[in-house]
N, C-alpha and C positions, 0 to 999 in steps of 0.2 A: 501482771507480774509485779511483783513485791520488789522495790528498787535499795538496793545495799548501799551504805554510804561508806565508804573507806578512811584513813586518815594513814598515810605513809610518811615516815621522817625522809626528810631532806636538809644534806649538809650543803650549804652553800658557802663559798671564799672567796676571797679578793686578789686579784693579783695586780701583777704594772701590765696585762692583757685583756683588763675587764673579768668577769666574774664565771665561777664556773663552781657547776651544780650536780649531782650524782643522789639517786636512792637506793640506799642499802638493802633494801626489802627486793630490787629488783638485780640480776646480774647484769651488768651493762648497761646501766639506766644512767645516762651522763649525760652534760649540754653543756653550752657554755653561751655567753652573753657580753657586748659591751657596758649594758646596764643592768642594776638589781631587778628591775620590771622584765627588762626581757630577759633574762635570767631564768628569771620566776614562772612566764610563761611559755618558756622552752622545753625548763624541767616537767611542767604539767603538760606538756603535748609528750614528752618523751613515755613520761608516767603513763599517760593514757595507750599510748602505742602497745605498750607493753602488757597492759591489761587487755585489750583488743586479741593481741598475737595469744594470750594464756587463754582467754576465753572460747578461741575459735569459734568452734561448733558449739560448744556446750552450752550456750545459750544462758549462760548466770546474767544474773539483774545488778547492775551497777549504772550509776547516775554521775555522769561527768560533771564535776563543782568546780 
């Protein structure tokens, strides 16, 4: 099976509580973080979650980067 690669925007910001992250492309795809790193791989677990729960059954070809 032929593996798709994606690229979805992610707006990240800073606050006085550490950093927090949301993608537009998904509804509710949000995280948040005391660092930009963990930030960053919150939002890509959130990301992935989401593509998982859309994918169910259907069985599309997507490669977690």
């Amino acid at each position: 099976m032929e593996k798709n690669k994606f690229v979805f925007p992610v707006v990240l910001e800073k606050d006085s509580d550490g950093y927090f992250a949301y993608c537009p492309a998904f509804q509710g795809c949000y995280t948040q973080g005391d660092s930009y790193e963990e930030t960053i791989d919150n939002i890509k677990d959130a990301i992935w979650l989401h593509i998982e729960d859309y994918s169910g059954e259907k069985k599309i070809g997507y490669e977690r980067i």
